[in-house]
N, CA, C and O atoms as a GROMACS GRO file, in nm:
protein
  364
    1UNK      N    1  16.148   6.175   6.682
    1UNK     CA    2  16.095   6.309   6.665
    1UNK      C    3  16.145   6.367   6.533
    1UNK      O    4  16.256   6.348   6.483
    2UNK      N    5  16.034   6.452   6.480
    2UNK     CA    6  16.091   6.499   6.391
    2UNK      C    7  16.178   6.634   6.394
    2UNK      O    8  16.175   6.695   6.501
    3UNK      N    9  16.249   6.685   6.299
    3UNK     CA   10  16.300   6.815   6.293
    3UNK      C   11  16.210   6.956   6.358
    3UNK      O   12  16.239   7.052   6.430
    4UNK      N   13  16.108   6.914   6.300
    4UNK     CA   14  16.020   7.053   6.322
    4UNK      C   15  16.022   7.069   6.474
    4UNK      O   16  16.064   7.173   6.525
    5UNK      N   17  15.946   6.904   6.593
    5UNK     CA   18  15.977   6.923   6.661
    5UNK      C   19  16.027   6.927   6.729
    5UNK      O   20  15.963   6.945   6.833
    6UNK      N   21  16.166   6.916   6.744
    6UNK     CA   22  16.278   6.961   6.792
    6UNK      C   23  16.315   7.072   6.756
    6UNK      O   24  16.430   7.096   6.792
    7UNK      N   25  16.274   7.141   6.707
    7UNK     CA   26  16.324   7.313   6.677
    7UNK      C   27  16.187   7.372   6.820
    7UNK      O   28  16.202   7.439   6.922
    8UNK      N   29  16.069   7.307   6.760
    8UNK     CA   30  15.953   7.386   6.864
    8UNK      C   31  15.942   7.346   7.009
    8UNK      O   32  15.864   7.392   7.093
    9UNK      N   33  16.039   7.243   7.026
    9UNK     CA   34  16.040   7.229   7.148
    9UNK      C   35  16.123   7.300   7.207
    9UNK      O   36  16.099   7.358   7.313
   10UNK      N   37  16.274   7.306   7.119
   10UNK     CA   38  16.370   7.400   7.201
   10UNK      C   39  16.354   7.561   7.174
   10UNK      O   40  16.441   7.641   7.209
   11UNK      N   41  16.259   7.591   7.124
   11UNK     CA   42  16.188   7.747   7.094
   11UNK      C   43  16.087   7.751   7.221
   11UNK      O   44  16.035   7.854   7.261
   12UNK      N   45  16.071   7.646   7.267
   12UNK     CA   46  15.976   7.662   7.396
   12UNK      C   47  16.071   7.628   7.501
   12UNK      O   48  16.050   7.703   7.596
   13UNK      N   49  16.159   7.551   7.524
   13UNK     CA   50  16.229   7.574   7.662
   13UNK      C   51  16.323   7.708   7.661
   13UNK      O   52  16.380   7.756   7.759
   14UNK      N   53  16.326   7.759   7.517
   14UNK     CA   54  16.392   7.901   7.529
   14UNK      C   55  16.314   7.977   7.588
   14UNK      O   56  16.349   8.031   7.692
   15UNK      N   57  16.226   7.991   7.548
   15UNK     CA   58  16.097   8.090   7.587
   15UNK      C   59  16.085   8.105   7.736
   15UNK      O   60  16.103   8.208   7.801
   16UNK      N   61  16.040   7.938   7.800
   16UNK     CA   62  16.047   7.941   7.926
   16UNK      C   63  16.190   7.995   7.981
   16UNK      O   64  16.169   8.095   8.049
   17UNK      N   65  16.295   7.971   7.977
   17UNK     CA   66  16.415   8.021   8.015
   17UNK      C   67  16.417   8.170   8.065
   17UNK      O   68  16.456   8.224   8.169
   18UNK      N   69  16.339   8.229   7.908
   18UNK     CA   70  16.385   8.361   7.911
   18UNK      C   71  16.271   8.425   7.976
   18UNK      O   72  16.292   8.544   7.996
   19UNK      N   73  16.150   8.380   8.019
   19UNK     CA   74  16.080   8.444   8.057
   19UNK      C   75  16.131   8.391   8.244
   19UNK      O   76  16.093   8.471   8.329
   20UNK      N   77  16.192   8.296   8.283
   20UNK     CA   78  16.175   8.295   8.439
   20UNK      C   79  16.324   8.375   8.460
   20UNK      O   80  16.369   8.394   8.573
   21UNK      N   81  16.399   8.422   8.326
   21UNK     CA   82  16.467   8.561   8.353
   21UNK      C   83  16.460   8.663   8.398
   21UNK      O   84  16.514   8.736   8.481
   22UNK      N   85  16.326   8.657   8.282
   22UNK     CA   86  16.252   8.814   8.297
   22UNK      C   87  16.188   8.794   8.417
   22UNK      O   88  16.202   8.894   8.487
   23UNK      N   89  16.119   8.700   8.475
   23UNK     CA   90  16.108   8.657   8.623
   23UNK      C   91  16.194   8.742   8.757
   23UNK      O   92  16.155   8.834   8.829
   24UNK      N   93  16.313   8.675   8.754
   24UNK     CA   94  16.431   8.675   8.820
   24UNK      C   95  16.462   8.880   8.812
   24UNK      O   96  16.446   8.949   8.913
   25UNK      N   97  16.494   8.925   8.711
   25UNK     CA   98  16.552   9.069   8.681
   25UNK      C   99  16.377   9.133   8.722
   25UNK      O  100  16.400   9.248   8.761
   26UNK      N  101  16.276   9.117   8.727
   26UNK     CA  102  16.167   9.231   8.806
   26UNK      C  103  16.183   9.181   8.948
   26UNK      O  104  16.140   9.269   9.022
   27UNK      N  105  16.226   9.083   9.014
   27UNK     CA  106  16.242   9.077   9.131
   27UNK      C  107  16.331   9.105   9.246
   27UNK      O  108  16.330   9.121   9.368
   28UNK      N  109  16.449   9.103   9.090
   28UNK     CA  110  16.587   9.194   9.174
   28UNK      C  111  16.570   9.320   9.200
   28UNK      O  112  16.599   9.378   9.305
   29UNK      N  113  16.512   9.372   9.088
   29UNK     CA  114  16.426   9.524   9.088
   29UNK      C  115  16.394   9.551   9.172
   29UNK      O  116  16.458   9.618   9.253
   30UNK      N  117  16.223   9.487   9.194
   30UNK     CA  118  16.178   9.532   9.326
   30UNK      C  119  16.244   9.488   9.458
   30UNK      O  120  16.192   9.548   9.552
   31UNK      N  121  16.323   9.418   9.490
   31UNK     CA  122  16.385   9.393   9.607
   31UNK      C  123  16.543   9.453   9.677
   31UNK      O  124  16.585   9.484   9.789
   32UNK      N  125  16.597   9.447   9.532
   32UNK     CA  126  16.682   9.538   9.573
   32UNK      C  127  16.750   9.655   9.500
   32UNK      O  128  16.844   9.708   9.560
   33UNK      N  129  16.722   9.695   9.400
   33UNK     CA  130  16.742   9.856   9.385
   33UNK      C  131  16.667   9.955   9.369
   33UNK      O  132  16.700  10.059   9.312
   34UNK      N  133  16.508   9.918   9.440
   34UNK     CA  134  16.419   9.999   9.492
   34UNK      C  135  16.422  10.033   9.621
   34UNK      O  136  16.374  10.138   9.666
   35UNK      N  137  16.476   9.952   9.682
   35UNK     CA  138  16.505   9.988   9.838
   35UNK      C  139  16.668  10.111   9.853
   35UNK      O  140  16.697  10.205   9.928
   36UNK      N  141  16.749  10.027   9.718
   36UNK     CA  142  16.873  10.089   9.754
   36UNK      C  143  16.824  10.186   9.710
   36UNK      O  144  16.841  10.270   9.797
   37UNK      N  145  16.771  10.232   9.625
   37UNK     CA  146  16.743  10.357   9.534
   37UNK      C  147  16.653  10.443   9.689
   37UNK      O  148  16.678  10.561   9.718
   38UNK      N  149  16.606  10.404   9.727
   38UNK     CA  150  16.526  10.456   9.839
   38UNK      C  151  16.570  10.527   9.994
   38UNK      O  152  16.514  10.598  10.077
   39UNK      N  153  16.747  10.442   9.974
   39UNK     CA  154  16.807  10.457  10.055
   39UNK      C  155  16.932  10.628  10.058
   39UNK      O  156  16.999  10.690  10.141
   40UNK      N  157  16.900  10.634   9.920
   40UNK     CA  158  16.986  10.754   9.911
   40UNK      C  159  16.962  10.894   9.982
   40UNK      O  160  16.845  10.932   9.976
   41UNK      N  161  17.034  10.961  10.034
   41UNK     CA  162  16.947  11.106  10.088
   41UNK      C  163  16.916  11.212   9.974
   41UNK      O  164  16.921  11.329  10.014
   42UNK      N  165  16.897  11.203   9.896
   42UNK     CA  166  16.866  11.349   9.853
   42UNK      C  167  16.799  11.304   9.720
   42UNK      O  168  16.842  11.200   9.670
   43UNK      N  169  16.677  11.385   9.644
   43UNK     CA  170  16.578  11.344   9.520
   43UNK      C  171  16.749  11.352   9.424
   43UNK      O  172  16.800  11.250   9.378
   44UNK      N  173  16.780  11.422   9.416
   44UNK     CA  174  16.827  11.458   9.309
   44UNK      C  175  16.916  11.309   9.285
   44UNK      O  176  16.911  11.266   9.170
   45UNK      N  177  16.989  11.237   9.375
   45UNK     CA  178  17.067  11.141   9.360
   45UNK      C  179  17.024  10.992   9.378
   45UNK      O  180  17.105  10.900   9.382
   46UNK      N  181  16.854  10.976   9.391
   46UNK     CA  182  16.791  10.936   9.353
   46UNK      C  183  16.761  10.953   9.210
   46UNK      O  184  16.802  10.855   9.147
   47UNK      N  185  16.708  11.036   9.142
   47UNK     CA  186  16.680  11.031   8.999
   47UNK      C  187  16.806  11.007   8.877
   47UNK      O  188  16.799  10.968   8.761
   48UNK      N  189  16.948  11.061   8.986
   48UNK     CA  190  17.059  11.014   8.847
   48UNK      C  191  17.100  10.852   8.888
   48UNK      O  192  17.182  10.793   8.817
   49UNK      N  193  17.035  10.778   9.015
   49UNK     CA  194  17.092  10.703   8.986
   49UNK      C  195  16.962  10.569   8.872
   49UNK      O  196  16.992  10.483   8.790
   50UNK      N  197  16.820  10.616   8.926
   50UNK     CA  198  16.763  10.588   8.841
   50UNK      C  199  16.815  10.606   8.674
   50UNK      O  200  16.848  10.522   8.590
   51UNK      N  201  16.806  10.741   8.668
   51UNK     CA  202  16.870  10.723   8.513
   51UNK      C  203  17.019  10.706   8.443
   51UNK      O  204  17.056  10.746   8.332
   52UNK      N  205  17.110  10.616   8.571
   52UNK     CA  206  17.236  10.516   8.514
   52UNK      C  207  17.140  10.434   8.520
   52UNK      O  208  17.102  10.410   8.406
   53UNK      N  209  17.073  10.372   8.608
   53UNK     CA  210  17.015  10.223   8.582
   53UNK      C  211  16.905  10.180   8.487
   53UNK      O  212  16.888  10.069   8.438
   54UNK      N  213  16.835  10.289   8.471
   54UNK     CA  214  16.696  10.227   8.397
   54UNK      C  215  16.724  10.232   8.228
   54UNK      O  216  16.633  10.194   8.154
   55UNK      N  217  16.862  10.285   8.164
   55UNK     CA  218  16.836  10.241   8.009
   55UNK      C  219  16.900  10.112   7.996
   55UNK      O  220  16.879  10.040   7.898
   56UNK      N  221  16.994  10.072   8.107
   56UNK     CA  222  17.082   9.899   8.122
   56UNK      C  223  16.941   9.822   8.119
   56UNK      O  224  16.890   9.746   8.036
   57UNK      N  225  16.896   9.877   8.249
   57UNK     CA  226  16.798   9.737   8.223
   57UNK      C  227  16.629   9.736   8.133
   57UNK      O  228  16.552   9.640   8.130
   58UNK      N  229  16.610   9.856   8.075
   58UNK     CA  230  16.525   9.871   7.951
   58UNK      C  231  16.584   9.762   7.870
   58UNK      O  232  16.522   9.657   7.858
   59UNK      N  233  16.710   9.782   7.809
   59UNK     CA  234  16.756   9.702   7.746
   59UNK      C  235  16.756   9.554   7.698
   59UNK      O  236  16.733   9.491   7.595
   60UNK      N  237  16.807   9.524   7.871
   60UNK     CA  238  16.790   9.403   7.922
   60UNK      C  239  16.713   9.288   7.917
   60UNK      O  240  16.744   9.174   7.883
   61UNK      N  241  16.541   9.366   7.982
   61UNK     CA  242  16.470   9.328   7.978
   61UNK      C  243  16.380   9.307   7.807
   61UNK      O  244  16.300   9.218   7.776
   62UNK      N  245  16.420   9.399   7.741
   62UNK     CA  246  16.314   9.439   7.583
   62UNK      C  247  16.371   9.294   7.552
   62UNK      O  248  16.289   9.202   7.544
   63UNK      N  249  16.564   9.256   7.529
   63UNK     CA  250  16.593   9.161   7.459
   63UNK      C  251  16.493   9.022   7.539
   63UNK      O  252  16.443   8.935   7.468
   64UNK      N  253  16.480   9.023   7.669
   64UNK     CA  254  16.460   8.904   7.748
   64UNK      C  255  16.305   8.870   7.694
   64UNK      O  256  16.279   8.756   7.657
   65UNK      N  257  16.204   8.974   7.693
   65UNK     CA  258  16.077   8.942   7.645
   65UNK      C  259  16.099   8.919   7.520
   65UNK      O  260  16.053   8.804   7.516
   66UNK      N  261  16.134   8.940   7.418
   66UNK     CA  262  16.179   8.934   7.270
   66UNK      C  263  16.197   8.805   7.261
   66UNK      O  264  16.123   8.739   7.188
   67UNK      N  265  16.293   8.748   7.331
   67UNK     CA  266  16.358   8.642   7.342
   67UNK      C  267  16.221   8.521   7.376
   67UNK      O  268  16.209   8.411   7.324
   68UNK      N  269  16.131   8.584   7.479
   68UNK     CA  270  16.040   8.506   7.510
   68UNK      C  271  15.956   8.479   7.395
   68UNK      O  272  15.947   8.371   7.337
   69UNK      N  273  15.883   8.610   7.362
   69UNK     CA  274  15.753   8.596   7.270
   69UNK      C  275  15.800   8.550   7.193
   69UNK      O  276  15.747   8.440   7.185
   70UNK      N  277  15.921   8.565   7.072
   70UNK     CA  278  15.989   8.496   6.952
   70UNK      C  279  15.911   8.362   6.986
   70UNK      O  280  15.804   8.318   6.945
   71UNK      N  281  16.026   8.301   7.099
   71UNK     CA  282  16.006   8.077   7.120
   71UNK      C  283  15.891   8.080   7.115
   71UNK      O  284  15.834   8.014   7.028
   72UNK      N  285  15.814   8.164   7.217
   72UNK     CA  286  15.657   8.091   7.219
   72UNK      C  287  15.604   8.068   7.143
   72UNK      O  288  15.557   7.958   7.114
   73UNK      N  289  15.593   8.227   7.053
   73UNK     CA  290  15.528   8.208   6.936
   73UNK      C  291  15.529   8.072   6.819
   73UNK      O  292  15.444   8.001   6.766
   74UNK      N  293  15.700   8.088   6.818
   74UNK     CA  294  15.770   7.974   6.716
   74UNK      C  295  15.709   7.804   6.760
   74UNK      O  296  15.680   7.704   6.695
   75UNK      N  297  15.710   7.836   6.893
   75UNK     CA  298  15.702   7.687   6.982
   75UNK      C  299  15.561   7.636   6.974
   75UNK      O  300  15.532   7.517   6.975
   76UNK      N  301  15.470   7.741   6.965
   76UNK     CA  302  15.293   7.711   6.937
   76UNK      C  303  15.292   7.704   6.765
   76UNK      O  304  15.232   7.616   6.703
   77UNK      N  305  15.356   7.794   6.715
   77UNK     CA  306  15.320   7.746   6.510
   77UNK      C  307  15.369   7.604   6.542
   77UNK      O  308  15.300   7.509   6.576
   78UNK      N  309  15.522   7.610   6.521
   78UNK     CA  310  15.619   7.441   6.525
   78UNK      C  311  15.521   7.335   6.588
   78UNK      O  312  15.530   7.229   6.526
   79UNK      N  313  15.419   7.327   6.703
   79UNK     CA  314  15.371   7.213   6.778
   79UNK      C  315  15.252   7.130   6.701
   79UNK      O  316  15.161   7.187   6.642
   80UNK      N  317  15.263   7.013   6.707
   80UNK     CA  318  15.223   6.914   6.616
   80UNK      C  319  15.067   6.834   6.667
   80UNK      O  320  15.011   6.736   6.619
   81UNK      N  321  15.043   6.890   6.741
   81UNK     CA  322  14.919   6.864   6.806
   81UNK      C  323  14.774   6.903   6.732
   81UNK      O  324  14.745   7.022   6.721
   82UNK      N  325  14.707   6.826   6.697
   82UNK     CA  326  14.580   6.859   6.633
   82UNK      C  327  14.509   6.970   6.703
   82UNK      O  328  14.497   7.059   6.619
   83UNK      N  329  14.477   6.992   6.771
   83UNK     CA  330  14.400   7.048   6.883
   83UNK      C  331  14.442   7.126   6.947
   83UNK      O  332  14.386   7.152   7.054
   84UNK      N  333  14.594   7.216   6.893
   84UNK     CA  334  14.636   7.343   6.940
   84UNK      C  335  14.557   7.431   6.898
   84UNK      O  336  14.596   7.532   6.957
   85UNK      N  337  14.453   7.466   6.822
   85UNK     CA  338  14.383   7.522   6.797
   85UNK      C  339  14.250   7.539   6.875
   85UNK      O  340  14.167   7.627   6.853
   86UNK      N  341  14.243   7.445   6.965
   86UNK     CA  342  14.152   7.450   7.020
   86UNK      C  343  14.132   7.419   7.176
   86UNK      O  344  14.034   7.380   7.240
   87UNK      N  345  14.289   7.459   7.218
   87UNK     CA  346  14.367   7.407   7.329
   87UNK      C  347  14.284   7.550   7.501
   87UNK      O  348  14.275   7.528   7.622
   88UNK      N  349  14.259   7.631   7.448
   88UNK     CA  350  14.175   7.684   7.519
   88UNK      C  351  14.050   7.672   7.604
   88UNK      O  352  14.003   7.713   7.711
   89UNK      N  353  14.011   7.573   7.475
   89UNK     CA  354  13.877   7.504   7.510
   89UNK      C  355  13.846   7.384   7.599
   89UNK      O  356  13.756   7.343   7.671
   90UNK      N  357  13.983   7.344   7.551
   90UNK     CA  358  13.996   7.247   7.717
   90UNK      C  359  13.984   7.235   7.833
   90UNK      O  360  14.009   7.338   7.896
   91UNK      N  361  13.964   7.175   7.874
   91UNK     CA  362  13.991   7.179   8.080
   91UNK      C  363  14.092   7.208   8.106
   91UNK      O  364  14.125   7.215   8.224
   0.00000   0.00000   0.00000
């Protein structure tokens, strides 16, 4: 293999990585600190605890997609295949 692809391959198992992250962190979300968040008695302690949690994981998540689109992107230019260009068109 050459250099190139070995950079676009490991720009694509990054990608995948970071996206079955970003996977993993919307599912913790919805499973469990929407319920806990749900569990509190009163709006008001509901909304501060929403806003301790939601600029951590804004954060979190911006780097994790970032992280994704970057590889992919990098991982589809870098790929050496004639016919990435026309890889849609396929079956």
């Amino acid at each position: 293999m050459e250099t190139t692809e070995i950079v676009g391959l490991c720009a694509r198992i990054a990608s995948t990585f970071a996206t079955n992250a970003f996977f993993g962190a919307a599912i913790y979300i919805n499973i469990v600190e929407c319920p806990a968040r749900l569990a509190l008695k009163t709006a008001p302690a509901m909304v501060s605890h929403f806003q301790a949690t939601f600029p951590r994981a804004k954060a979190m998540q911006g780097r994790i997609i970032a992280t994704s689109t970057f590889g992919a992107a990098l991982g589809w230019y870098l790929d050496t295949d004639p016919n990435r260009f026309l890889s849609w068109r396929l079956p």
